[in-house]
TORGU-81893 format. One record per residue: residue in three letters; x, y, z of N, C-alpha, C in turn. Coordinates in Angstrom, 3 decimals. Layout:
N
REC  res      n.c1      n.c2      n.c3     ca.c1     ca.c2     ca.c3      c.c1      c.c2      c.c3
REC  ALA         X         Y         Z         X         Y         Z         X         Y         Z
...
This chain:
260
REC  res      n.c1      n.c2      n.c3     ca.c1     ca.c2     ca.c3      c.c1      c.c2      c.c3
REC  UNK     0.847    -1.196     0.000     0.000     0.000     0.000     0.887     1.253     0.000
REC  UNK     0.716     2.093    -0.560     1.155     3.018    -1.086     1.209     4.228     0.276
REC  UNK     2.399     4.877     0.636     1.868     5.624     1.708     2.073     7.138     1.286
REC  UNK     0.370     7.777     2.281     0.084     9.188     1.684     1.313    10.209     1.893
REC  UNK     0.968    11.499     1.383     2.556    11.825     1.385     1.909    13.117     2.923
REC  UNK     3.095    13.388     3.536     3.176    14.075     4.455     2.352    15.149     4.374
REC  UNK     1.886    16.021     5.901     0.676    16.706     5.808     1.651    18.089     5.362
REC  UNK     1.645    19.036     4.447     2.043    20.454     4.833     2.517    21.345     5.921
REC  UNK     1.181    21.427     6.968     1.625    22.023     7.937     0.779    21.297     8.893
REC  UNK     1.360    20.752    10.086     0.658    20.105    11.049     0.856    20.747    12.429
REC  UNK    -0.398    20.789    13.318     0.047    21.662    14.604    -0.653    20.677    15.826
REC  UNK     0.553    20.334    16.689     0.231    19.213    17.214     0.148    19.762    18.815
REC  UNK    -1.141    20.279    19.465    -1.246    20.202    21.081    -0.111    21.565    21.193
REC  UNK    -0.360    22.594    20.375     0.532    23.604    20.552     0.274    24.280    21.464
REC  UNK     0.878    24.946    22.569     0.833    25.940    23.484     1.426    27.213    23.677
REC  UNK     1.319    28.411    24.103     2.158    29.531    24.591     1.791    29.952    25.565
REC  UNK     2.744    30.480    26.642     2.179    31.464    27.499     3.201    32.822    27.631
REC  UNK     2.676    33.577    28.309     3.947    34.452    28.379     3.732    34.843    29.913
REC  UNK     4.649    34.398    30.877     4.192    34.469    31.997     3.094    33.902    32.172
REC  UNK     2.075    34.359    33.217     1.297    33.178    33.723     0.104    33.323    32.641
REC  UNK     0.194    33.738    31.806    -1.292    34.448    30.373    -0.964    33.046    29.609
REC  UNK    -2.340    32.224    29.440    -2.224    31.262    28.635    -2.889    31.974    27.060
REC  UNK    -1.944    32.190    26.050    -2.217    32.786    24.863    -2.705    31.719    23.797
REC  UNK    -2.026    30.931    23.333    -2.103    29.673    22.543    -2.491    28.638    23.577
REC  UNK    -3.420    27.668    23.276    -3.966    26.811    24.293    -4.453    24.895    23.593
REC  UNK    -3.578    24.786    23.257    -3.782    23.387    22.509    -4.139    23.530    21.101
REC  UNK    -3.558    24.460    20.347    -4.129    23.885    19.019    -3.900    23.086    18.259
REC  UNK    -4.491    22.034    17.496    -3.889    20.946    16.481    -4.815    21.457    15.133
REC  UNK    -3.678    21.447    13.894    -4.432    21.565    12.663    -3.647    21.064    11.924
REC  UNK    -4.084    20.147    11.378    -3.685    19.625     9.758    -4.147    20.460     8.577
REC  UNK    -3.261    20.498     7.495    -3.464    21.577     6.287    -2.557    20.051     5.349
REC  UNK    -3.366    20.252     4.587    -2.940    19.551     2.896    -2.112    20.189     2.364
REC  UNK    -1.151    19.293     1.168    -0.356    20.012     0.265    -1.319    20.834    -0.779
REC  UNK    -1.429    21.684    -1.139    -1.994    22.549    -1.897    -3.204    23.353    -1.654
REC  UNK    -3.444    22.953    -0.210    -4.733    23.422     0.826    -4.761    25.204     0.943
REC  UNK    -5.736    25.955     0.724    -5.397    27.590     0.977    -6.304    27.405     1.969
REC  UNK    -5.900    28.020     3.336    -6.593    27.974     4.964    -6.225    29.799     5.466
REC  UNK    -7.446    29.844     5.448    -7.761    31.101     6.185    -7.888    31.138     7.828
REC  UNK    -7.046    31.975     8.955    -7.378    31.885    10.550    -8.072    33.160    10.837
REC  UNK    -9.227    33.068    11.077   -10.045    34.378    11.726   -10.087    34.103    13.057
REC  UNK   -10.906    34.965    13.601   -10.811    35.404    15.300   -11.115    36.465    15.896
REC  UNK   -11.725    37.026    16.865   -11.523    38.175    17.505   -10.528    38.452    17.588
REC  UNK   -10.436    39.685    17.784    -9.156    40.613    18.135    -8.712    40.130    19.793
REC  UNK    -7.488    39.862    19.597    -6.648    39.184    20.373    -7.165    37.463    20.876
REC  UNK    -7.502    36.762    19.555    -7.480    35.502    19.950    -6.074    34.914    19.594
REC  UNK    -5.292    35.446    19.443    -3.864    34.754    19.299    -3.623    34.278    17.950
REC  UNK    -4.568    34.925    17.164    -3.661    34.740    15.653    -2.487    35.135    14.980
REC  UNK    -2.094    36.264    15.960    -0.357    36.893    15.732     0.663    36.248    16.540
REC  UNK     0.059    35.592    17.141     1.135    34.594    18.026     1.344    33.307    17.539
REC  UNK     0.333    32.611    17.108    -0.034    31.841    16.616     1.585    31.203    15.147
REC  UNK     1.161    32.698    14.369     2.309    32.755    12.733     3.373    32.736    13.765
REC  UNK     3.606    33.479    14.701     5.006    33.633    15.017     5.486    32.362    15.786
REC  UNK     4.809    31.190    16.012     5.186    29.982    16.489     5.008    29.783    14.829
REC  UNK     4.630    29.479    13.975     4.513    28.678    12.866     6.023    28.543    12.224
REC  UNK     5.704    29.805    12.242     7.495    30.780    11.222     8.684    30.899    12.588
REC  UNK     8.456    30.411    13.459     9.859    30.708    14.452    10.396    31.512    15.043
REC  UNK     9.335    32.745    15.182     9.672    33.948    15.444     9.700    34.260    17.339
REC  UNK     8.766    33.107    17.284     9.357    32.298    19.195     8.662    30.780    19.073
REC  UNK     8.972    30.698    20.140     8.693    29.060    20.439     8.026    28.558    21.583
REC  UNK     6.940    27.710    20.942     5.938    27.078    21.369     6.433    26.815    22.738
REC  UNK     5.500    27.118    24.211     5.917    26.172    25.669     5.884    25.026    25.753
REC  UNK     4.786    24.225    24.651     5.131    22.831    24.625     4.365    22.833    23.164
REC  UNK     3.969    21.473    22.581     3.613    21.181    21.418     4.487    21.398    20.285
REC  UNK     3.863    20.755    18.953     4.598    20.233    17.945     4.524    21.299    17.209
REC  UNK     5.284    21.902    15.933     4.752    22.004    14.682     5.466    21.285    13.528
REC  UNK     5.043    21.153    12.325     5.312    20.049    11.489     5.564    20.732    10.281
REC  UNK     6.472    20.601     9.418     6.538    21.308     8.240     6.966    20.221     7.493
REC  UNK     5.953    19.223     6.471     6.410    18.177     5.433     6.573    17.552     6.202
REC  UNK     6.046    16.716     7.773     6.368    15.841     8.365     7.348    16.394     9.229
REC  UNK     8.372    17.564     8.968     9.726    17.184     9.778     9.071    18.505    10.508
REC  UNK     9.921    17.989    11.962     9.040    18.792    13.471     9.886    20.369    13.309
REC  UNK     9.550    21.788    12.970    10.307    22.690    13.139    10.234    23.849    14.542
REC  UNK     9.552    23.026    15.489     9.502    24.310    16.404    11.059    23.885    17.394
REC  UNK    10.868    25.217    17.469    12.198    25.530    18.436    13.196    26.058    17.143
REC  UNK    13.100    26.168    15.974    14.194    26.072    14.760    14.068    27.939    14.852
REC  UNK    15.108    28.382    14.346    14.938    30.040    14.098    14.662    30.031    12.860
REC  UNK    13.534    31.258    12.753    13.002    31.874    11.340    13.792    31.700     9.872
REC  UNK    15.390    31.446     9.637    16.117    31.262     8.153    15.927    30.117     8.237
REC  UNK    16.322    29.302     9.179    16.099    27.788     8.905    14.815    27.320     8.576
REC  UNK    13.592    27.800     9.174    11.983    27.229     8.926    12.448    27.968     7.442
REC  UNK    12.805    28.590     6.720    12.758    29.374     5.562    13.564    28.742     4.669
REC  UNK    14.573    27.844     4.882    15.649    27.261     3.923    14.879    25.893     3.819
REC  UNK    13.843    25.291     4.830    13.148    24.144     5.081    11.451    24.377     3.834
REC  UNK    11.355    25.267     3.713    10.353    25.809     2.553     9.030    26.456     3.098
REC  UNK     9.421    27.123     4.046     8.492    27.973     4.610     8.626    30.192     4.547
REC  UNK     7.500    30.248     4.047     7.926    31.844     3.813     7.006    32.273     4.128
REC  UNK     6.953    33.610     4.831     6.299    34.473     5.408     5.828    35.955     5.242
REC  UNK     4.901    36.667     4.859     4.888    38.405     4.958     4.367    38.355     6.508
REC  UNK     4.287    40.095     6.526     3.983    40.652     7.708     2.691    41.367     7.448
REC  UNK     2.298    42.137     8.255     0.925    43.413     8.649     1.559    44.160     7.987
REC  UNK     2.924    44.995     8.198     3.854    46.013     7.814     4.648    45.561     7.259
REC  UNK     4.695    46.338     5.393     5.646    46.014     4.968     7.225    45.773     4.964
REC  UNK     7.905    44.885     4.683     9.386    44.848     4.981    10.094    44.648     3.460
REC  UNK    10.501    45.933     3.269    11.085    46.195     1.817    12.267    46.797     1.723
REC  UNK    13.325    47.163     0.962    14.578    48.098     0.935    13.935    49.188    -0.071
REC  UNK    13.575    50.213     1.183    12.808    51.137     0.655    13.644    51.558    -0.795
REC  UNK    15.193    51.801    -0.740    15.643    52.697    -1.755    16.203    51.688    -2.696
REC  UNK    15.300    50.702    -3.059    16.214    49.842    -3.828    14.840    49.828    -4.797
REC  UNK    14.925    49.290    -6.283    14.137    49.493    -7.339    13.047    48.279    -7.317
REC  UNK    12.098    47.956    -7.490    11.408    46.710    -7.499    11.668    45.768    -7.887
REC  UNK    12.585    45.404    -9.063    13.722    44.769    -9.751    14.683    44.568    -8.506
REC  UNK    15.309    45.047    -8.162    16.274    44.546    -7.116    15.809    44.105    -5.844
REC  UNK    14.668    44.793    -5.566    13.492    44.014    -4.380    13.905    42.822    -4.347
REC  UNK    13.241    42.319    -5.503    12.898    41.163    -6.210    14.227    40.016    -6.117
REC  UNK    14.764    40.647    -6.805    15.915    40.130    -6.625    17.391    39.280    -5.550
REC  UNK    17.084    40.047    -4.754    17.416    40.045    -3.357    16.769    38.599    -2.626
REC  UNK    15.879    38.565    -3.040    15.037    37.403    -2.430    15.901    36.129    -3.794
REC  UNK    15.985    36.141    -4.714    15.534    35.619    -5.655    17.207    34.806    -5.569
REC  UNK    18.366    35.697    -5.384    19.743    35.363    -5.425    19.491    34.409    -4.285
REC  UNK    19.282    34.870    -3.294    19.487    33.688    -2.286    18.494    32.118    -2.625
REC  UNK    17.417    32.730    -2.405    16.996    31.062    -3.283    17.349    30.186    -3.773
REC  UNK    18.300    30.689    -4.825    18.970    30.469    -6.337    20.479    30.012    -5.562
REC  UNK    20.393    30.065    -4.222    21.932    29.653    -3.613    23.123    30.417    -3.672
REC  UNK    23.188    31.771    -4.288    24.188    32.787    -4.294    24.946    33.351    -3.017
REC  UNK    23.638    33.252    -2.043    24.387    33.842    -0.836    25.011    35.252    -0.778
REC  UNK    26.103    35.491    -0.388    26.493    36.642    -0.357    27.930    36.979    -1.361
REC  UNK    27.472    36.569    -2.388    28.882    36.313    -3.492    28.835    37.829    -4.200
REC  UNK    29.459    38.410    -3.594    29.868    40.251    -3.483    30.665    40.278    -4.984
REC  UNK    31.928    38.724    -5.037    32.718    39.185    -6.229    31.809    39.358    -7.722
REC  UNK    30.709    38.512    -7.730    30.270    38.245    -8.571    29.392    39.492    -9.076
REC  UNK    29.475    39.339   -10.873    28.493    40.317   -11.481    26.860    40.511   -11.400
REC  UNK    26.116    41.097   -11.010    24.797    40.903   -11.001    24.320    40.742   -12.604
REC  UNK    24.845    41.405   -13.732    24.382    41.073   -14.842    24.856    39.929   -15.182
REC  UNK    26.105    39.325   -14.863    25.890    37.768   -15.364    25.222    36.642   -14.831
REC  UNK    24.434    37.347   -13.658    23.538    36.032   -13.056    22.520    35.691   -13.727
REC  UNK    21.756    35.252   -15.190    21.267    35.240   -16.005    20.269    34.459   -15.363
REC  UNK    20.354    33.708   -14.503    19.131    32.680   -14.256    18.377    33.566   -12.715
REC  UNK    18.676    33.972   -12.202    18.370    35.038   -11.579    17.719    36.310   -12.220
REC  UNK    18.078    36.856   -12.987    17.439    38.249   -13.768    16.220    37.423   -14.495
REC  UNK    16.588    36.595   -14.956    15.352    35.696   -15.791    14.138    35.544   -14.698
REC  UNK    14.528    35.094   -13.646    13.383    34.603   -12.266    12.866    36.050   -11.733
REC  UNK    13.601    36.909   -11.523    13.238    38.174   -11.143    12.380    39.077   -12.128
REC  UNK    12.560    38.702   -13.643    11.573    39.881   -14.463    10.282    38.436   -14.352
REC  UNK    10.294    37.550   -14.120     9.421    36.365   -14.213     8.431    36.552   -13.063
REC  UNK     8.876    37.264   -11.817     8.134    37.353   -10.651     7.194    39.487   -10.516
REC  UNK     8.164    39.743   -11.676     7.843    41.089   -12.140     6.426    41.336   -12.763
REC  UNK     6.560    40.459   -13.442     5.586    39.997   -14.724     4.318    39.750   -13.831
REC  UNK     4.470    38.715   -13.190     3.857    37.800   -12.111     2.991    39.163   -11.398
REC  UNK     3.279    39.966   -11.268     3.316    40.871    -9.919     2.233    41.912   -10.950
REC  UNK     2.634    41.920   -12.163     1.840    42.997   -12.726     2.703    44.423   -12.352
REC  UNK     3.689    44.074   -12.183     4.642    45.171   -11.624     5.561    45.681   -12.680
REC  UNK     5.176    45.258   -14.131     6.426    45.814   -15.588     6.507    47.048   -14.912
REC  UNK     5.297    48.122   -15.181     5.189    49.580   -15.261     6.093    50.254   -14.354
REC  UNK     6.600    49.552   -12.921     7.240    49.623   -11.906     8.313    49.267   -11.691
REC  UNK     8.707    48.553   -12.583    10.074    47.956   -12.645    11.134    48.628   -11.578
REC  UNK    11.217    50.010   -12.813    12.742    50.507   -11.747    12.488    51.555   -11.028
REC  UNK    11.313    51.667   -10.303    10.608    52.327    -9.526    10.709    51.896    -8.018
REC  UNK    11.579    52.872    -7.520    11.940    52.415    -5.861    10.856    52.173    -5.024
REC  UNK    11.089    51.152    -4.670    10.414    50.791    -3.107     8.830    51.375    -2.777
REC  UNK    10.263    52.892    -2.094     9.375    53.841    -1.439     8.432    54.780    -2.098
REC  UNK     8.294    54.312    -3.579     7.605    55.331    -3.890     6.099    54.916    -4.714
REC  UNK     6.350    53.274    -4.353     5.332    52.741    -4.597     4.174    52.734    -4.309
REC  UNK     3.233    52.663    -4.603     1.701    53.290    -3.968     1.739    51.790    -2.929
REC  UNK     0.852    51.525    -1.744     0.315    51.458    -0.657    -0.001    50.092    -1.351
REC  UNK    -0.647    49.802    -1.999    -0.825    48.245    -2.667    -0.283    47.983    -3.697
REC  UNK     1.077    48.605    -4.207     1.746    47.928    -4.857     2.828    47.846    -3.720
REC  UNK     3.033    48.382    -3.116     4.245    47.843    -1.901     3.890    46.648    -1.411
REC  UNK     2.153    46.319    -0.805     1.796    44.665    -0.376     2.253    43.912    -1.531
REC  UNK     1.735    44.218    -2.939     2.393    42.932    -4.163     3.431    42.822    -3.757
REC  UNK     4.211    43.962    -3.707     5.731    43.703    -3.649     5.869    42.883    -2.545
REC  UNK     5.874    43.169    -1.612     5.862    42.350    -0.516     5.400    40.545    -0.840
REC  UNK     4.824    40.821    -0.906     4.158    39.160    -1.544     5.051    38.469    -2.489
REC  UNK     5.689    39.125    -3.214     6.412    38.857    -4.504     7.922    38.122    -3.727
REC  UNK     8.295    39.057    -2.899     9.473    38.732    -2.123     9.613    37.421    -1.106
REC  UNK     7.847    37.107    -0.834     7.598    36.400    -0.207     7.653    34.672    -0.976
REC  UNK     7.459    34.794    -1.891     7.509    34.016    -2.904     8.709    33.244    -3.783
REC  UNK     8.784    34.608    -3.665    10.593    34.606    -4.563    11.161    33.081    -4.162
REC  UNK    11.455    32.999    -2.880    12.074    31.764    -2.537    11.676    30.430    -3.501
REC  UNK    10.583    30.035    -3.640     9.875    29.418    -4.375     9.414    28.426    -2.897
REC  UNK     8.966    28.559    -1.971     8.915    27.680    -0.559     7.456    27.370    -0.804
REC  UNK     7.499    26.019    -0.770     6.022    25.597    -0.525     4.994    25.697     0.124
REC  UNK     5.216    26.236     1.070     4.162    26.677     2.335     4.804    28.159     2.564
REC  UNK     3.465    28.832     2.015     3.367    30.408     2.415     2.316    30.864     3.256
REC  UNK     2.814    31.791     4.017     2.324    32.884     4.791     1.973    33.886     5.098
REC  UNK     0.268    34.208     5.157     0.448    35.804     4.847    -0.750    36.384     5.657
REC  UNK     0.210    37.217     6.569    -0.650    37.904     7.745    -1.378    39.415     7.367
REC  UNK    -2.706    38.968     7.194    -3.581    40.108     7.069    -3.033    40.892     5.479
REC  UNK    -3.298    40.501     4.186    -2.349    40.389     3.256    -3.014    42.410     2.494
REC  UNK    -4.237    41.958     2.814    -5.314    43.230     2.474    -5.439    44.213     3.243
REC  UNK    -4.981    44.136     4.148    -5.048    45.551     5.733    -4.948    46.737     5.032
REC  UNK    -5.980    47.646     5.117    -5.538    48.861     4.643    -6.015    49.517     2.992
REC  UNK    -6.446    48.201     2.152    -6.474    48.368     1.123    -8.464    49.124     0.822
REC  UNK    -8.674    49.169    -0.507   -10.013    50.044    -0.991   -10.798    48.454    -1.512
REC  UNK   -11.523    48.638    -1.294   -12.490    46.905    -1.728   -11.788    47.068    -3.191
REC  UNK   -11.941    47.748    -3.928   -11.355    47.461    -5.567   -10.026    46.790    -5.434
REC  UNK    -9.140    47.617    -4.738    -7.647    47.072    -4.398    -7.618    45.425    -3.995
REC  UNK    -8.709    45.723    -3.028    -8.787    43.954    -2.403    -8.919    43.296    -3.471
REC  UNK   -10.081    43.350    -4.215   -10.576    42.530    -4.759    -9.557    42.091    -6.193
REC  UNK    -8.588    42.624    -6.754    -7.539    42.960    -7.548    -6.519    41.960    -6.806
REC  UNK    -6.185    42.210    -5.128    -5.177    41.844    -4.560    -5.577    40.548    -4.441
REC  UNK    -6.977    39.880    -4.326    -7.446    38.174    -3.868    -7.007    37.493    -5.191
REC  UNK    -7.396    38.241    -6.241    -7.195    37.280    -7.749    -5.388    37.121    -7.604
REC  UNK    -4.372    38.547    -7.339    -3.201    38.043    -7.276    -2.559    37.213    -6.523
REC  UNK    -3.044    36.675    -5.163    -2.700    35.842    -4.751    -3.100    34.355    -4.975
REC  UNK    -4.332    34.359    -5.533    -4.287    33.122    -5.609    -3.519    33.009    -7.045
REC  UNK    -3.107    33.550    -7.824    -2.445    33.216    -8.834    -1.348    33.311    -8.699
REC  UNK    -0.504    34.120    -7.798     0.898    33.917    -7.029     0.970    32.717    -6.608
REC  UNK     0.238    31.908    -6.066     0.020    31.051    -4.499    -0.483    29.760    -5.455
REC  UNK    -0.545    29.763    -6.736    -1.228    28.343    -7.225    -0.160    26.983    -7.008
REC  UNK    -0.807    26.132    -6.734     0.151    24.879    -6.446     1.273    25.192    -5.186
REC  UNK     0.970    25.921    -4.285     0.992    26.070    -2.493     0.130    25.587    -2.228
REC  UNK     1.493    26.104    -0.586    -0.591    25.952     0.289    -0.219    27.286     0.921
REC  UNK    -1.293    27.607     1.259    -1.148    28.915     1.924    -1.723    28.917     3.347
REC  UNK    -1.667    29.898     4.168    -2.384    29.875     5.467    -2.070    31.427     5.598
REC  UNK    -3.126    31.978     5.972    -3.784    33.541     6.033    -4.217    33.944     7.260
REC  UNK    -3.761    35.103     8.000    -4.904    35.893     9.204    -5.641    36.945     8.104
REC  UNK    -6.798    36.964     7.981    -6.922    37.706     7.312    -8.912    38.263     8.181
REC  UNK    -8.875    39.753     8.319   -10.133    39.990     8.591   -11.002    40.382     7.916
REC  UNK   -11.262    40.762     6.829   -12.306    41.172     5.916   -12.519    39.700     5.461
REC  UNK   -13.838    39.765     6.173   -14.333    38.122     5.553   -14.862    37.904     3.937
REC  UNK   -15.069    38.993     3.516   -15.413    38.680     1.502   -13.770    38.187     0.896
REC  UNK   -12.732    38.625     1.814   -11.664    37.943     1.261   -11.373    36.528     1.928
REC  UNK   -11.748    36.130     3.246   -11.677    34.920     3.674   -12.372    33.723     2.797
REC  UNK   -13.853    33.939     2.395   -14.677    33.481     1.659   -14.604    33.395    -0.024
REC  UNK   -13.836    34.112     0.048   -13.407    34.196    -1.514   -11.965    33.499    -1.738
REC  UNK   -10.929    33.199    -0.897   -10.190    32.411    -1.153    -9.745    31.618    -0.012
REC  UNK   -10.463    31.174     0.777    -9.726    29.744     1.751   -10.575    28.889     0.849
REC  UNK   -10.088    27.792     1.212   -10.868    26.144     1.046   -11.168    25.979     2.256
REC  UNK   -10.405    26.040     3.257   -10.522    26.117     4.691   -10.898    26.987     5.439
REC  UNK   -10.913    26.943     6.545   -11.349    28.316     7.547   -11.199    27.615     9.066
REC  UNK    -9.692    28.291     9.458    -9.618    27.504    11.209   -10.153    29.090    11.986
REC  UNK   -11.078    28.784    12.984   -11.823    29.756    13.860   -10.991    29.765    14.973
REC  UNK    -9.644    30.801    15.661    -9.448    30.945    16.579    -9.795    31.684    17.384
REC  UNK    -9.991    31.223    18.881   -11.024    31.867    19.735   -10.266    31.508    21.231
REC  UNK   -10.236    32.553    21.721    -9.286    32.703    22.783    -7.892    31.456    23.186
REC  UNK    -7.596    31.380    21.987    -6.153    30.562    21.797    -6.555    29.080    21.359
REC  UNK    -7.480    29.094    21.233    -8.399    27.195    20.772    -9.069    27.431    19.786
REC  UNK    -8.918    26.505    18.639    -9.388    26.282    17.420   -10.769    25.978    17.694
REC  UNK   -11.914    26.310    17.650   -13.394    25.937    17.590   -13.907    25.264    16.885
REC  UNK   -13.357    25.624    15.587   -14.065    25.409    13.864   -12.853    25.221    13.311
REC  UNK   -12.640    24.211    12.150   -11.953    23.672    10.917   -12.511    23.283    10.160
REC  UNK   -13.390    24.029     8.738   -14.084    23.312     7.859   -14.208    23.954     6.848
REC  UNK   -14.526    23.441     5.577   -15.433    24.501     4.351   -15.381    26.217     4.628
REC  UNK   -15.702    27.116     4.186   -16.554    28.119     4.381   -17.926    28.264     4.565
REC  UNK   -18.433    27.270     4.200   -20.258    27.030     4.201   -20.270    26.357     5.571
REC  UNK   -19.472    25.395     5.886   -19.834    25.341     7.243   -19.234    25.971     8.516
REC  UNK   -18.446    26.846     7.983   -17.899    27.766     8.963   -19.002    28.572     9.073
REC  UNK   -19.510    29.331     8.272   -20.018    30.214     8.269   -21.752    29.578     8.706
REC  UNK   -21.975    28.392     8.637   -23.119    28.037     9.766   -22.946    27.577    10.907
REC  UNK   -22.122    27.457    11.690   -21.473    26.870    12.901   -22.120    27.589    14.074
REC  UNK   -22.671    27.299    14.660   -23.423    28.620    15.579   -22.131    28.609    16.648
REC  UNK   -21.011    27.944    17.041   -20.076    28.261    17.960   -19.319    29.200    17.367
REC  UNK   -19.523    29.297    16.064   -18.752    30.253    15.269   -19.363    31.986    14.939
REC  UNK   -20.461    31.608    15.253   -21.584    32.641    15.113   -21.730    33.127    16.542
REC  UNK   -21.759    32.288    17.397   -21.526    32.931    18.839   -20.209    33.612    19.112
REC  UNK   -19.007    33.390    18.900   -18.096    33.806    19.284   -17.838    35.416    18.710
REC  UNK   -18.275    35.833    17.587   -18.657    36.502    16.569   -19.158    37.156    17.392
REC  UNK   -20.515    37.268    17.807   -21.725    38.012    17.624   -21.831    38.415    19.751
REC  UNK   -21.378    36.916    20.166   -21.172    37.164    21.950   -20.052    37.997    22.588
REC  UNK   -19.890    38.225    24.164   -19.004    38.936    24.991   -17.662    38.101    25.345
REC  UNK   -16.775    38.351    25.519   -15.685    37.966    26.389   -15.992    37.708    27.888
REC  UNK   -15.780    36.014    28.280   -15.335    36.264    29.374   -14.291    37.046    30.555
REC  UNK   -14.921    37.338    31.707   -13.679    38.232    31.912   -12.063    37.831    32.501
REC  UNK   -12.079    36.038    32.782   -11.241    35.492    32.151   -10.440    35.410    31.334
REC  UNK   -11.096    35.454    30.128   -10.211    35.457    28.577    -8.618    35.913    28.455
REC  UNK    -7.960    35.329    28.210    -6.907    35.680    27.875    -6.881    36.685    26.661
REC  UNK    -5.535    37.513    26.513    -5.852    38.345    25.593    -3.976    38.540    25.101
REC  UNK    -4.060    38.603    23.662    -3.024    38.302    22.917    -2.020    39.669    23.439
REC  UNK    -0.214    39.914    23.989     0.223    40.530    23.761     0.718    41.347    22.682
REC  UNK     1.000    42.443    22.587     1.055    43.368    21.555     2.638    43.052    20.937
């Protein structure tokens, strides 16, 4: 018998606290290879804590996480990243004075295994400039090419961002709140580019404007004061009355509440 191939991203009995605040509180989620999973929540159910155990940015008090089967918590953020995991932020992280082309690029050399090879020509890296106008293209970003950073409008800095995020070519991407900030037209522009960035990933999203949750998860994990409630469809997320309560009801005055 043939055995299935490893889950994407698996989260096994994960925990955090920070001091005596239980933030993360047992979550387990399985995600498929090519699975797009959306995490909603009230504000401060620990969905920013949550990525930053995923991606390594700290580490779980106890529990697993799984990337392709192999266990990465406790690993620091380049390593979950050389292992095929990539990440954006809320706030963009760009070299403001560098051209979108070299954005791009930057991400694209290291991928490509260059590292920090200073002697070398940037115009003879041919398979590199090729991947970089390829992720340009991708981006809808020609017009922008050699147009710095900083002077990019407000949602072409998120593409960009996304683009960089990608660059690596890492199978499991990440992208926290990818639309924050944007005009419903922008959104709705920005959902078609990701899933066409993101085809043949998997992705996993905080994302709060639910016409974009609904418009591109397959999935939908409901976090709610550090515990997964809901893992399902969108149709049955969106009839779940524990899901509709949490939504629509008060905080205990218990509740833990996510640090800033």
């Amino acid at each position: 018998m043939a055995l299935s191939p490893p889950l994407a991203l698996e989260l096994r009995g994960l925990h955090k606290s920070f001091g005596k605040t239980d933030i993360i509180r047992g979550v387990d989620l399985a995600v498929a290879p090519g699975e797009r999973v959306a995490i909603i929540g009230p504000n401060g159910a620990g969905k920013s804590t949550l990525f930053n155990l995923i991606s390594g940015r700290c580490a779980p008090s106890s529990g697993q996480v799984l990337l392709n089967g192999q266990r990465i918590d406790g690993k620091k953020p380049f390593q979950i990243h050389r292992l095929g995991l990539s990440r954006s932020f809320q706030i963009s992280h760009l070299f403001p004075q560098l051209s979108v082309f070299d954005n791009l690029r930057c991400s694209v050399l290291w991928s490509l295994g260059y590292r920090y090879s200073f002697w070398r020509l940037l115009s003879g890296m041919r398979d590199a400039n090729a991947r970089t106008e390829q992720l340009v293209a991708q981006l809808h970003l020609e017009h922008k090419r050699d147009v710095l950073a900083a002077n990019l409008t407000y949602a072409e800095q998120r593409a960009l961002e996304i683009g960089i995020t990608i660059a690596s070519g890492a199978p499991v991407v990440l992208l926290d709140e990818p639309t924050a900030g944007m005009s419903q037209s922008e959104t709705r522009r920005f959902v078609q580019l990701i899933k066409q960035v993101t085809e043949g990933r998997t992705l996993l999203t905080v994302e709060h404007d639910m016409g974009v949750v609904f418009g591109l998860a397959d999935k939908i994990a409901v976090l709610v004061y550090g515990q997964v409630i809901a893992f399902d469809t969108p149709e049955q997320v969106r009839a779940n009355p524990r899901v509709q309560a949490a939504y629509l009801g008060t905080a205990p005055d218990n509740a833990p509440t996510e640090p800033d």
